[in-house]
C-alpha positions as CSV (number, residue, x, y, z in Angstrom):
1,X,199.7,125.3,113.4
2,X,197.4,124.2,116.5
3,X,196.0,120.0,115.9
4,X,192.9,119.7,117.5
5,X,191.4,116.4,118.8
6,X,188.6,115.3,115.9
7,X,185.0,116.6,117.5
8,X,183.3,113.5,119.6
9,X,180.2,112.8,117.1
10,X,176.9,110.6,118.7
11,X,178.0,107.0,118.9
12,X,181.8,108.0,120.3
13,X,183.3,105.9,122.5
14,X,184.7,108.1,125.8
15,X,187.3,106.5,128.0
16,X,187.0,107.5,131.8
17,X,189.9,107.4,134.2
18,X,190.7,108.4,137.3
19,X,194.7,110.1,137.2
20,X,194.3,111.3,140.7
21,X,191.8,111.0,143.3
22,X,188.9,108.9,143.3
23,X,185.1,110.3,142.0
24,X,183.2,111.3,144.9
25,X,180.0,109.1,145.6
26,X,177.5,109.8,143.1
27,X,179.4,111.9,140.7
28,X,179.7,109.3,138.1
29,X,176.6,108.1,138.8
30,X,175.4,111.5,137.8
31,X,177.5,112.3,134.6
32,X,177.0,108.7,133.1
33,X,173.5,109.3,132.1
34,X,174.5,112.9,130.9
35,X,176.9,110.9,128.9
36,X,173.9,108.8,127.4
37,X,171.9,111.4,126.5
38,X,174.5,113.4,124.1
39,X,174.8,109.8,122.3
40,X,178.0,108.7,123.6
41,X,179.0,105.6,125.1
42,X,181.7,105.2,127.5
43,X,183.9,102.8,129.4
44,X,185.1,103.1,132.8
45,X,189.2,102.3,133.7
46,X,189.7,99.1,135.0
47,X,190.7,100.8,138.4
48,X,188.4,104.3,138.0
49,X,186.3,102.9,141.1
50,X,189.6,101.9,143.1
51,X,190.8,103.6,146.8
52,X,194.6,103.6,147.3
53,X,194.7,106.4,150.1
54,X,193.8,109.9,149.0
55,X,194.2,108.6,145.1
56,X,191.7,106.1,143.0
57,X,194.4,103.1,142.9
58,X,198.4,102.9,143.0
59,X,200.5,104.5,140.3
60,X,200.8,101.9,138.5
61,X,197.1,100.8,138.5
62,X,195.9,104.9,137.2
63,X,198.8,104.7,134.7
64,X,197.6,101.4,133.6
65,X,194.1,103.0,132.9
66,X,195.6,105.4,130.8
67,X,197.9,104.0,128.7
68,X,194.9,101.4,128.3
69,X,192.6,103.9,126.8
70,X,195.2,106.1,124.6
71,X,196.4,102.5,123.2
72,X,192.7,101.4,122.6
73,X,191.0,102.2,119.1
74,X,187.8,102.3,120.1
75,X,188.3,105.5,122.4
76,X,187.7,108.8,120.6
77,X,188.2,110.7,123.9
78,X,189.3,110.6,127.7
79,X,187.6,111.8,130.4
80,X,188.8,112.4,133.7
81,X,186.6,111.8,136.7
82,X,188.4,113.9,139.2
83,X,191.8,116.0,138.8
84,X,194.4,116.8,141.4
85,X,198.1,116.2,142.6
86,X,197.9,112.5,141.7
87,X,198.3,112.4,137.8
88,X,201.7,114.4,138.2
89,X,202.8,111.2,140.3
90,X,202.2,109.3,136.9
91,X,203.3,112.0,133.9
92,X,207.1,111.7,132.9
């Protein structure tokens, strides 16, 4: 039997991270409002903003940001600003 995340209902909290590389200038700025208007709220990773290199912070600091919003209850989803070859550097 497949589980299926619960559906994200207007007032939802969304978690945003960065795993890998960091958003591109003006992405987030973009999708935020986008976020607003379906009736969701958000908060960004303490380190979704940071440059470490090609990634958006060390491996610690992304790893931090995840384990941060899965352990937080107020979170009904996670949202990744960008993808790429970084979040394998931080999934066991």
């Amino acid at each position: 039997m497949k589980q299926r995340p619960k559906r994200l209902k207007k007032g939802d909290t969304v978690g945003i991270i960065s795993p890998s590389g960091p958003y591109r200038e003006g992405q987030l700025e973009k999708a935020l409002p986008f976020l607003e208007s379906l009736g969701l709220k958000y908060k960004l990773g303490e380190n979704c903003d940071k440059r470490w290199g090609y990634l958006a912070g060390s491996d610690e600091e992304r790893l931090h940001d995840l384990h941060t919003m899965f352990s937080d209850p107020e979170i009904s989803g996670i949202i990744c600003a960008r993808g790429g070859y970084g979040a394998a550097r931080i999934t066991d």
